[in-house]
C-alpha positions as CSV (number, residue, x, y, z in Angstrom):
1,X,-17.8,2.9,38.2
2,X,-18.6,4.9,34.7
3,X,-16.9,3.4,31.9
4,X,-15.4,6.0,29.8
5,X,-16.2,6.1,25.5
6,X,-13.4,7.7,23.7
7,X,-13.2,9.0,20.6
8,X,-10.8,5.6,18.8
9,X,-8.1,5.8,17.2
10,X,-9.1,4.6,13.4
11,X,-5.8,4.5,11.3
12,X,-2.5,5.3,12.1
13,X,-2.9,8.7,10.5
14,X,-6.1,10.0,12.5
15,X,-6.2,12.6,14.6
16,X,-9.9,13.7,15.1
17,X,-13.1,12.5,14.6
18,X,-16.3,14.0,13.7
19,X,-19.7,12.3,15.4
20,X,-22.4,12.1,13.0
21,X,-25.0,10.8,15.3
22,X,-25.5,9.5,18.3
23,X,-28.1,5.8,18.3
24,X,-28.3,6.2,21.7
25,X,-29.7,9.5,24.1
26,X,-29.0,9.7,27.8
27,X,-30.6,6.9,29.8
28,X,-31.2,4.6,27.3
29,X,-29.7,1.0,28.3
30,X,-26.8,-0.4,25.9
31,X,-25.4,-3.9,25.6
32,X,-22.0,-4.7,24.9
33,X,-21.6,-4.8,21.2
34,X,-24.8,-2.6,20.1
35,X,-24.1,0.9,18.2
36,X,-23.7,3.6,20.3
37,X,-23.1,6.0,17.1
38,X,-21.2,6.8,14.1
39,X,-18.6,8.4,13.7
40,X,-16.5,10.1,10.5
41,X,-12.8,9.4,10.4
42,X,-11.2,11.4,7.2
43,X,-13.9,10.0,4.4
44,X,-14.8,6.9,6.0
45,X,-18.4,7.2,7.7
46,X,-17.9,4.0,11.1
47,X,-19.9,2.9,13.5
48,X,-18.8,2.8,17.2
49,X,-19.8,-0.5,19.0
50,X,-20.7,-0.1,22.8
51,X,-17.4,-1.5,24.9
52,X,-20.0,-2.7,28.0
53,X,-23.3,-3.1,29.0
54,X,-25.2,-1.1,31.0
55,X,-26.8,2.6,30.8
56,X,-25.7,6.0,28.5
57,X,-25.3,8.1,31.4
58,X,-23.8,11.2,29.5
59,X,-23.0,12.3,26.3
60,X,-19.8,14.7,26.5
61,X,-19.9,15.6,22.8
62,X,-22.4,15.8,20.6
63,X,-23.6,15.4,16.6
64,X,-21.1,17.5,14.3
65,X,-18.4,18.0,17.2
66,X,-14.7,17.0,15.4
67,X,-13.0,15.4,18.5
68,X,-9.4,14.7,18.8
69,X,-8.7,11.0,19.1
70,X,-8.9,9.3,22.8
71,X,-10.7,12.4,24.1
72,X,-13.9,11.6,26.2
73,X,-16.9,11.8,24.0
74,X,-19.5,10.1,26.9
75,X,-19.9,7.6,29.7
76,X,-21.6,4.1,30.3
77,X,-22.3,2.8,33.6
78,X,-24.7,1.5,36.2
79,X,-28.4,2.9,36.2
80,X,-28.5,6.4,38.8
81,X,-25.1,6.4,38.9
82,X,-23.8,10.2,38.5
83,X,-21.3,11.4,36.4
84,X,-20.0,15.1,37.1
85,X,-19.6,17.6,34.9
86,X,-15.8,18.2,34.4
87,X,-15.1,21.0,31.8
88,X,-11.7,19.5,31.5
89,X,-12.7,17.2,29.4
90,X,-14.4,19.2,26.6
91,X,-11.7,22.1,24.9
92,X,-11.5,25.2,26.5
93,X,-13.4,28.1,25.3
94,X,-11.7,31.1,23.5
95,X,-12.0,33.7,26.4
96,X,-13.4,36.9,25.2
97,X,-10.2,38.8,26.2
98,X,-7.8,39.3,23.2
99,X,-5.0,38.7,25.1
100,X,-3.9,34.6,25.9
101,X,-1.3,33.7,28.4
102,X,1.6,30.9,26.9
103,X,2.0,28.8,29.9
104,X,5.2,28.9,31.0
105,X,7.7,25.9,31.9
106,X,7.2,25.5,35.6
107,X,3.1,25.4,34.2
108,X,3.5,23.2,31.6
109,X,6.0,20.9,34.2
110,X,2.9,21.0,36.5
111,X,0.8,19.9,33.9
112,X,3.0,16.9,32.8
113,X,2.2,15.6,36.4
114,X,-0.7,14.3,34.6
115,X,0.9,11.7,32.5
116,X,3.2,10.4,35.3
117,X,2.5,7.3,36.9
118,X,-0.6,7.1,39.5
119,X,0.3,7.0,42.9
120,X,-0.6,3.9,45.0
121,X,-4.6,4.2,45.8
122,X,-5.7,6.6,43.3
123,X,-7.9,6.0,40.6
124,X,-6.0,4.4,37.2
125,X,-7.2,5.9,34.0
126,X,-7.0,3.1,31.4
127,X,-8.8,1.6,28.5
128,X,-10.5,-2.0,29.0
129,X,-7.6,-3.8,27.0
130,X,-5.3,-2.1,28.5
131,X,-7.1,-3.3,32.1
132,X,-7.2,-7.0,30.2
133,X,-3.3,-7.3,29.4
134,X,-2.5,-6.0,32.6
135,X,-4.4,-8.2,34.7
136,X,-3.0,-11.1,32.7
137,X,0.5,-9.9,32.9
138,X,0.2,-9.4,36.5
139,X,1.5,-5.4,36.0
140,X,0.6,-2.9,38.0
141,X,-1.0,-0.5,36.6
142,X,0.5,2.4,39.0
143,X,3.7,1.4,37.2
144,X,2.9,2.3,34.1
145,X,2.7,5.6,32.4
146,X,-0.8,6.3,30.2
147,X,0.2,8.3,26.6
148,X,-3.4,9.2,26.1
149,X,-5.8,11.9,26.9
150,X,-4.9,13.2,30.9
151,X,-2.9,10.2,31.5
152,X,-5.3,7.2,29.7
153,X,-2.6,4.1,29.6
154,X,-3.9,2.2,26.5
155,X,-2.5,-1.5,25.6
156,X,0.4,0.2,23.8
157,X,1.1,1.4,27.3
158,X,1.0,-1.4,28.6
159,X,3.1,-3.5,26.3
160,X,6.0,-1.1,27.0
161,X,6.2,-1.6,30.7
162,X,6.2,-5.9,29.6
163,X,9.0,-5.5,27.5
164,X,10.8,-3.2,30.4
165,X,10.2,-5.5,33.4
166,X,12.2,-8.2,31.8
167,X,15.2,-5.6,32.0
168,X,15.2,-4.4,35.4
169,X,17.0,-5.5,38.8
170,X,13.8,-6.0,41.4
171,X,15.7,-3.3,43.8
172,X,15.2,-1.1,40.8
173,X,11.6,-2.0,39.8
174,X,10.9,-1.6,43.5
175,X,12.2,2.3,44.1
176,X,10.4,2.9,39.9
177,X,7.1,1.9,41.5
178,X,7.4,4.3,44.8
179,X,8.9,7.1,42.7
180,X,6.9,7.2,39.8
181,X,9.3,6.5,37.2
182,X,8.6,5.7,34.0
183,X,10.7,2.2,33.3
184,X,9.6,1.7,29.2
185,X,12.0,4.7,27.8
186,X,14.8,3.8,30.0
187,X,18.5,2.4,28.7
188,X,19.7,0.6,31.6
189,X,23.7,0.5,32.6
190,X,23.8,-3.1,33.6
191,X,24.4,-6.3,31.2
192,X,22.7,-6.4,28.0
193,X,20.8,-2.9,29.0
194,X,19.7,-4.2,32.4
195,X,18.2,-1.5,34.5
196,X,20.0,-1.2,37.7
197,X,18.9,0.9,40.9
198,X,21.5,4.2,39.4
199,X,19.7,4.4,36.7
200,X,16.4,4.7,38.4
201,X,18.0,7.5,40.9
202,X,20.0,8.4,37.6
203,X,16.2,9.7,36.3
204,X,14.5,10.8,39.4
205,X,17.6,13.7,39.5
206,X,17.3,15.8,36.4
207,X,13.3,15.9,36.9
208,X,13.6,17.7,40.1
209,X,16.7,20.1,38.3
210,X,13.7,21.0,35.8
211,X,11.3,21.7,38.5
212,X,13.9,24.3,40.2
213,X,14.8,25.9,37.3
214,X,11.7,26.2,35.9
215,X,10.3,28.6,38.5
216,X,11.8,31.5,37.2
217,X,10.8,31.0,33.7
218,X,8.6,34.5,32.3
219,X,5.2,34.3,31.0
220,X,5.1,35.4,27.4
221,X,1.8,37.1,26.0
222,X,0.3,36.9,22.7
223,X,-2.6,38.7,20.9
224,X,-5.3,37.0,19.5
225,X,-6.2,38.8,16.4
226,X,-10.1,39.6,16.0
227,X,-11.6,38.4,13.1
228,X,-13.4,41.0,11.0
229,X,-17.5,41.1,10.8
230,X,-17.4,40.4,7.2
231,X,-15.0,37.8,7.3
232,X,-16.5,33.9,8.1
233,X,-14.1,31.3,9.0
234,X,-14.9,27.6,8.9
235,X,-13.1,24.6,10.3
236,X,-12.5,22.3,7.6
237,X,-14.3,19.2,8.6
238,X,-12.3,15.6,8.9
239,X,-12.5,14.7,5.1
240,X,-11.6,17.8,3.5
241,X,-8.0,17.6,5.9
242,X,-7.9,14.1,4.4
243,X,-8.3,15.2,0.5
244,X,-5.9,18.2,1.5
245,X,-3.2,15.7,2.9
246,X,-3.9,13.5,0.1
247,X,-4.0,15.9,-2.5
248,X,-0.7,17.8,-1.0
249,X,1.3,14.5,-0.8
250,X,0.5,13.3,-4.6
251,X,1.3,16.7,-6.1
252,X,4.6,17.6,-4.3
253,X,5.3,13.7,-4.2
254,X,5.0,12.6,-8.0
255,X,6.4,14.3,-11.3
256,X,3.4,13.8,-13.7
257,X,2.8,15.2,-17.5
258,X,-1.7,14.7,-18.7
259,X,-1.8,13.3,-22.2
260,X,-4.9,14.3,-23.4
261,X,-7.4,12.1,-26.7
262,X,-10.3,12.5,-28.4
263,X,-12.3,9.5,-28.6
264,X,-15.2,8.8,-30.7
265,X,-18.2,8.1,-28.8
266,X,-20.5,6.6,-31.4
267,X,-20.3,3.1,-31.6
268,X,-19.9,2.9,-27.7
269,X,-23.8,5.0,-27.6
270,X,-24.9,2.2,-30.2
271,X,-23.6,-0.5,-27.8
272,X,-25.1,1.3,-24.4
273,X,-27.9,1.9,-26.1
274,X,-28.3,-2.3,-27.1
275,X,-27.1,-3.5,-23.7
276,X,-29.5,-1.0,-21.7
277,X,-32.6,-3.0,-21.5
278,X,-31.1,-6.9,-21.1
279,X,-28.7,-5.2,-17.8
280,X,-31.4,-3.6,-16.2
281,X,-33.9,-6.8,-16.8
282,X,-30.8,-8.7,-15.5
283,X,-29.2,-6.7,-12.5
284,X,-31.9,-3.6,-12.1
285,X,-29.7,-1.1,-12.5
286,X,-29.0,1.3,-15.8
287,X,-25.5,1.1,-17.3
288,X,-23.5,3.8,-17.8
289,X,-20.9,5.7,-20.0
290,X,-18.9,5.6,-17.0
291,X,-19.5,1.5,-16.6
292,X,-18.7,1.2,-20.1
293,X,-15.4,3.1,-20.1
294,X,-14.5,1.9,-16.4
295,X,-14.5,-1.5,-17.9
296,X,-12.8,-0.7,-20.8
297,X,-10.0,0.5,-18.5
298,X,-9.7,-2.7,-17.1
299,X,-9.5,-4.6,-20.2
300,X,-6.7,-2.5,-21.6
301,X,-4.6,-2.7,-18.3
302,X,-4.9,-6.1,-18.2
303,X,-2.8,-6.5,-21.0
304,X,1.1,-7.3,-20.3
305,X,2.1,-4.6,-22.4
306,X,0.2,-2.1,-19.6
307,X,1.4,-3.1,-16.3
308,X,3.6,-0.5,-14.9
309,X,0.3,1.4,-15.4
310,X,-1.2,-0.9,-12.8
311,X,1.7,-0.2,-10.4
312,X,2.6,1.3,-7.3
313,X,6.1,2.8,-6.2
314,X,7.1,1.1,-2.6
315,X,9.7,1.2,0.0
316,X,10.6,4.3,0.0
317,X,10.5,4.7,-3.9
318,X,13.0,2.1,-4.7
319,X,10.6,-1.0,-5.9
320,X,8.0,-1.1,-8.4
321,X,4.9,-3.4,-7.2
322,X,2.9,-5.0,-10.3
323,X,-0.6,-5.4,-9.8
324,X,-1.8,-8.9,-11.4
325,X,-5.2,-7.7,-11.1
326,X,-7.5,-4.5,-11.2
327,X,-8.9,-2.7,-8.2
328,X,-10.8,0.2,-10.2
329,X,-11.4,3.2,-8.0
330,X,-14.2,5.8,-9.2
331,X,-14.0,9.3,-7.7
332,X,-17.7,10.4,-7.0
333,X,-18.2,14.4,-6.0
334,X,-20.2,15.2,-2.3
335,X,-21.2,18.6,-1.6
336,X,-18.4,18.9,0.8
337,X,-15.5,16.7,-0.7
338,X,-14.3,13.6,-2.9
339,X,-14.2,10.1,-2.2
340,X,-13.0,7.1,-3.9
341,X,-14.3,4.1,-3.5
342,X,-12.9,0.6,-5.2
343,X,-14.2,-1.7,-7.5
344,X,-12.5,-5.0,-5.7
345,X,-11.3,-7.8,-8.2
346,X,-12.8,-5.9,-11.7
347,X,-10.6,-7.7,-13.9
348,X,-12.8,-10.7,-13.0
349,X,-16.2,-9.1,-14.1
350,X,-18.5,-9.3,-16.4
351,X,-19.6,-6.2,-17.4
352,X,-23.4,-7.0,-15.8
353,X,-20.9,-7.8,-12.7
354,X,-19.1,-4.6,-13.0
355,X,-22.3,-2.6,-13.3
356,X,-23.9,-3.9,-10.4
357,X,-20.1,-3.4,-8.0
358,X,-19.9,-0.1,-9.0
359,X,-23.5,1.3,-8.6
360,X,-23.3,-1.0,-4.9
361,X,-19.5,1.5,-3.9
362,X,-21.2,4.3,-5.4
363,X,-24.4,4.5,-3.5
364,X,-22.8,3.9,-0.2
365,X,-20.5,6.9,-1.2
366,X,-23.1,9.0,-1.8
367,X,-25.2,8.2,1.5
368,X,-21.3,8.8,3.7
369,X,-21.7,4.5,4.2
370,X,-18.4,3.6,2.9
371,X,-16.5,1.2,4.9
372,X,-12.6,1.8,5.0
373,X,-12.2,-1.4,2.9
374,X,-14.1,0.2,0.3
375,X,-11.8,3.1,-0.4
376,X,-8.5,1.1,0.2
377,X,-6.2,-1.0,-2.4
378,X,-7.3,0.5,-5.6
379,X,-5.0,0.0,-8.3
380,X,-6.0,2.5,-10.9
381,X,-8.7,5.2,-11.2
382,X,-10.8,7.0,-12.7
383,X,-12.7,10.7,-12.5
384,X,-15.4,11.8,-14.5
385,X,-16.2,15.8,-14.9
386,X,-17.9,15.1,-18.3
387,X,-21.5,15.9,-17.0
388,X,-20.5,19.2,-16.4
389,X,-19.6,20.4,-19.7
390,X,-15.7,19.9,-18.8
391,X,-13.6,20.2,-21.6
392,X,-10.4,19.1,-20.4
393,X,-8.6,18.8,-17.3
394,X,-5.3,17.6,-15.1
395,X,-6.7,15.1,-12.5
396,X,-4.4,14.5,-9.6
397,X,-3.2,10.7,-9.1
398,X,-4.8,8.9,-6.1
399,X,-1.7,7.1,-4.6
400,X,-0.2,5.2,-4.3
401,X,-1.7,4.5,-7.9
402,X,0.6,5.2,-11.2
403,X,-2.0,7.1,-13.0
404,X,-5.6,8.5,-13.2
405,X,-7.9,8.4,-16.2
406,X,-9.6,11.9,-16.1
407,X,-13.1,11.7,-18.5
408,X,-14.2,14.9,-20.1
409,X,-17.3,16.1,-21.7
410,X,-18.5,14.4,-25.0
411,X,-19.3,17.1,-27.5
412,X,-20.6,16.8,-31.4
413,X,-17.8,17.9,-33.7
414,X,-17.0,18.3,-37.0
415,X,-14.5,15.3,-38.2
416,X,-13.1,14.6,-41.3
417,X,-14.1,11.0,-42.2
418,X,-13.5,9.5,-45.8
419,X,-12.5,12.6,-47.2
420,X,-15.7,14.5,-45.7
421,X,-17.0,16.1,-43.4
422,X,-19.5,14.6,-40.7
423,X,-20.6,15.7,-36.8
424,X,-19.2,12.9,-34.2
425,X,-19.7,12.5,-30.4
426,X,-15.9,13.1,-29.8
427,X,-15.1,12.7,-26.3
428,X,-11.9,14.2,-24.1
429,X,-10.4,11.6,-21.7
430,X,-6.9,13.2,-20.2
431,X,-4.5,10.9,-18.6
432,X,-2.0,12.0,-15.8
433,X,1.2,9.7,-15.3
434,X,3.7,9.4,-12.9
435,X,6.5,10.1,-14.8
436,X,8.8,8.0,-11.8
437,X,7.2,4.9,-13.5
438,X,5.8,5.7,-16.9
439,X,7.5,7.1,-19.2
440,X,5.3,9.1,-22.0
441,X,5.8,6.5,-24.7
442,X,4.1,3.7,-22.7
443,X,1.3,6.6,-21.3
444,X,0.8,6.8,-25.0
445,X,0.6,3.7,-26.0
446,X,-1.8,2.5,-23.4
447,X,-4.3,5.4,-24.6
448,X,-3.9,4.3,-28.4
449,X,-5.1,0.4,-27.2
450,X,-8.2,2.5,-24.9
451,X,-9.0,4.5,-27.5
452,X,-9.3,1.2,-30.0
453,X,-11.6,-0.5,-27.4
454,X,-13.7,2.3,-26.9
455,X,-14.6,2.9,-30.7
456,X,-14.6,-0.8,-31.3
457,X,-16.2,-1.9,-27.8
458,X,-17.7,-5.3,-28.5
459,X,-14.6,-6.6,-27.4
460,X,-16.2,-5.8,-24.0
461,X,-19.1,-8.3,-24.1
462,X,-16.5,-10.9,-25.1
């Protein structure tokens, strides 16, 4: 029988997929635990392991299709074995007529037949766990009512109908299995919540109300509105909902005020310009402003003074977590979004150490190879818009961090120095706070000890 390959469920947020590419084509042969393809959930580019062995008999969705989690993407089984073509399991197409019909009640009360328990004999739409627990549980699986795609029971599923079976008389458990009940959402009348036989003829009653009523419920039109020719309209992909969500959340979510200094750049380009040679003999790669000041970010939050800088707002807003360490995240620009990913442990680092972690999360940013790891836990970060001539800005904090360092361009300017006047490499940096932590004396005060490192950065070799 053809094993079905979903589209997984990620992260408790997702909600679609995008497939990237497929490793396998049709009529290859996979072993359980080779790469069948990968996958994009929000930023995080995955690879999708192959549940059993056997042969790729048919790819439902293809390279750049977003699917919605749980939905059928293709099917490994036996080699000749068939699979038909059900156009169920792909979305419907937008019919050329304008004019959609809303299913009506008695419809949609039809269609819920799909997710009620299978009858006795028919085939049992469930996920291999869900198969495993079962069989070692000794449920039946006609007892117990799938929550995904067309009726899929998945180990959640599963666990449910555990937890109910300890609760129910065997009279009642008996008429739930020949009538298709669903046991897990049931309060029982008996002791302690027991499920008795009323309560299972208590829940077969209303359903059949709904089904009586239903049938004289009107169909109600709607008209689609056409799209005019000079008009495109593109489906934003799986990371750009992400960094909308994100982005949404932090600015409704946090009261922030930008601080914005002017640092002078020259003795850090004396220092780059001494280290540059010994790093890239030592590590191969090339340091950079950004390594230089990401590091110097570290230093200065290390320091007691600092920490609710270094903090996160949990349960529900009403603790303060202090972070005894620094997870540095680095924003780094795609052509079709933003990704963050972390500098794990950078308070430990050298800055040959810190170089090397940073180009390593950078590079797998830019080639979509970040693991999910790799863009959770950061504890501060940092954006850079400097290369493009940006003079200032109001970056928008990555939570559940405190603040975001936003870098600006470095521009020669004329500074008074010694009573005269001399052009300096005088570089923008514009902090954002979250004024629910931080209040803008302390924002302050932590740029006044970055500003001092950055001018007088040999502190950073120390």
């Amino acid at each position: 029988m053809a094993i079905e390959i979903i589209m997984p469920k990620l992260g408790v947020d997702m909600q679609e997929g995008e497939i990237i590419e497929w490793k396998k084509q049709e009529g290859d042969e996979v072993k359980e635990g080779e790469i069948l393809l990968e996958i994009m959930s929000d930023k995080t580019n995955m690879e999708l392991e192959a549940e059993d062995s056997g042969v790729l008999l048919k790819i439902v969705r293809g390279a750049g299709e977003t699917v919605p989690v749980t939905e059928i993407i293709g099917y490994i089984g036996a080699a000749g074995e068939v699979v038909e073509a059900n156009q169920s399991e792909k979305p419907a197409k937008v019919a050329d007529n304008p004019v959609e019909k809303v299913e009506s009640p008695a419809q949609v009360l039809e269609t819920s037949k799909e997710v009620a328990p299978v009858a006795e004999g028919e085939k049992v739409r469930a996920t291999p766990a869900a198969r495993k627990l079962a069989k070692d549980l000794g449920i039946n699986l006609h007892l117990v009512v799938g929550t995904g795609l067309r009726g899929r029971i998945h180990k959640e599923d599963v666990e449910k109908v555990k937890q109910a079976i300890g609760r129910i008389s065997p009279l009642a458990r008996k008429i739930a299995e020949d009538k298709g009940v669903d046991i897990s959402s049931l309060v029982g009348s008996g002791v302690r919540g027991k499920i008795m036989k009323q309560d299972i003829l208590a829940a077969i009653a209303p359903s059949q109300e709904v089904a009586a009523e239903s049938q004289v419920s009107p169909v109600v039109e709607t008209v689609k509105e056409e799209v005019p020719s000079d008009i495109e309209i593109i489906k934003m992909s799986p990371m750009r909902k992400a960094i909308s969500k994100g982005m949404v959340n932090s600015y409704l979510t946090a009261p922030t005020f930008t601080l914005n200094y002017d640092i002078d750049m020259t003795n850090l380009m004396a220092l780059r310009k001494q280290v540059l040679e010994p790093i890239m003999a030592k590590t191969g790669n090339k340091v950079t402003f950004t390594d230089l000041i990401g590091l110097a970010v570290v230093k200065t939050l290390m320091k007691p003074e600092h920490r609710y800088m270094n903090a996160s707002l949990i349960n529900d807003a009403n603790e303060i977590e202090i972070h005894k360490y620094v997870n540095l995240g680095i924003a780094v620009g795609l052509d079709d979004g933003l990704v963050v990913p972390v500098v794990h442990g950078a308070d430990k680092m050298s800055l040959s150490e810190f170089v090397v972690a940073s180009k390593d999360v950078i590079k797998k940013a830019q080639t979509g190879k970040l693991k999910a790891a790799e863009m959770s836990g950061s504890t501060f970060s940092i954006t850079n818009l400097g290369m493009f001539g940006t003079k200032s800005f109001n970056p928008i904090i990555n939570q559940p961090n405190s603040a975001i360092l936003g870098v600006a361009a470095t521009v020669p300017t004329p500074v008074a120095l010694d009573g005269e006047v001399v052009i300096r490499p005088i570089m923008a940096m514009c902090l954002t706070i979250d004024h629910r932590i931080i209040d803008g004396m302390n924002g302050a005060k932590f740029m006044v000890d970055l500003k001092n490192l950055l001018e007088n950065p040999m502190e950073l070799l120390i």
